[in-house]
C-alpha positions as CSV (number, residue, x, y, z in Angstrom):
1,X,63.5,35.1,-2.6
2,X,62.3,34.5,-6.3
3,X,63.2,37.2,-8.5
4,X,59.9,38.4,-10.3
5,X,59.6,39.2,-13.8
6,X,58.1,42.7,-13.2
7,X,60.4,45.3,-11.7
8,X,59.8,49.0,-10.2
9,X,56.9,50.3,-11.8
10,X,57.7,53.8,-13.6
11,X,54.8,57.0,-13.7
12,X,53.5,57.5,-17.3
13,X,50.6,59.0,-18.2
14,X,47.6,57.1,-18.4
15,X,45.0,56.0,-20.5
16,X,42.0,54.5,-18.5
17,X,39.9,51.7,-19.7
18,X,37.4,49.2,-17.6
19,X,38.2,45.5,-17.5
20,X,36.2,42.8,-16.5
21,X,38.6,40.3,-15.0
22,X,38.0,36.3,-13.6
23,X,37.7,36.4,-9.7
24,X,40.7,34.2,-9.8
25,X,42.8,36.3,-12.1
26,X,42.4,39.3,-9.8
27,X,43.7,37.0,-6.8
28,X,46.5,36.5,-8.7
29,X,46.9,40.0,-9.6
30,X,46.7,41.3,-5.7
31,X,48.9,38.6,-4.9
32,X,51.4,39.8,-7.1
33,X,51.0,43.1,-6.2
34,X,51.9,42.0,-2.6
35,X,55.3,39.8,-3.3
36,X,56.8,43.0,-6.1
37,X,56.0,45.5,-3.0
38,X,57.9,43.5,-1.0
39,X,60.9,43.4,-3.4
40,X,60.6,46.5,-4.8
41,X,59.7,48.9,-1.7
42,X,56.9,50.4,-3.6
43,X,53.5,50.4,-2.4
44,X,51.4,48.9,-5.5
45,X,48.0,48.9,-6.2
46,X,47.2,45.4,-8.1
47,X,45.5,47.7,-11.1
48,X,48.9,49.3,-11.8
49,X,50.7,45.9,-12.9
50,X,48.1,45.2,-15.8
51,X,49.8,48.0,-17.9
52,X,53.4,46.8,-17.3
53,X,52.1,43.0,-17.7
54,X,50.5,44.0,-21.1
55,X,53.2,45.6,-22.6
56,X,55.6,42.8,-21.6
57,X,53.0,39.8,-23.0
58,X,52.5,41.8,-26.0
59,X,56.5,42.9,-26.4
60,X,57.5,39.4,-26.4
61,X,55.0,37.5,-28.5
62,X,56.7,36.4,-31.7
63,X,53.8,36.3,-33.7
64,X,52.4,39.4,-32.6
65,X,55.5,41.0,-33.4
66,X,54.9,39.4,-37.0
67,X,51.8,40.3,-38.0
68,X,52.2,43.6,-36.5
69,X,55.0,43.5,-39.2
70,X,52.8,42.2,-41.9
71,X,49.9,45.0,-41.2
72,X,52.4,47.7,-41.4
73,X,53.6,46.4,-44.7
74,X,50.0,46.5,-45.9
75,X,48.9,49.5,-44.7
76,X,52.0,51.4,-46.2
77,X,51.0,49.9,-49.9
78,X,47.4,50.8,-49.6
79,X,48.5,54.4,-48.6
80,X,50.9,54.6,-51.4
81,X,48.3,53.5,-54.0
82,X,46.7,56.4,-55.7
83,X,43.1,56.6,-55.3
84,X,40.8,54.5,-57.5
85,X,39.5,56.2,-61.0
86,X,36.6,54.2,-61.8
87,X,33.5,55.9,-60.6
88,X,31.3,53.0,-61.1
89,X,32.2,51.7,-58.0
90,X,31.0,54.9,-56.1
């Protein structure tokens, strides 16, 4: 059998949201679902994978990773500026 990328999926706690997703994205999803509970053992509701799928895509994704990079940078120099002195711009 085909070794899937996802594997057991662990309990953390949640943050809910509502996502609209294509009708052929969510077949995809259930079927997915269906094959890891086979591997796995574990009874999977599709809704559960789009968590693990997410952090994976977004864990892996070079430039994500480097912009994520670059917005830290920025956000650490605007913090360590000191505030502006000119009132003018108020």
């Amino acid at each position: 059998m085909t070794k899937l990328k996802r594997g057991p999926i662990h309990d953390n706690k949640p943050v809910k949201i509502t996502v609209e997703l294509p009708a052929d994205v969510h077949r995809n999803l259930c079927d997915y679902a269906t094959v890891l509970s086979h591997q796995t053992g574990q009874e999977l509701e599709p809704a559960r994978l789009v968590a693990p799928m997410l952090a994976g895509f977004t864990s892996t994704d070079r430039g994500f990773a480097t912009a994520r990079k670059s917005f830290s940078k920025t956000d650490q120099k605007k913090q360590q500026q000191p505030p502006s002195l000119n009132k003018d711009q108020d």
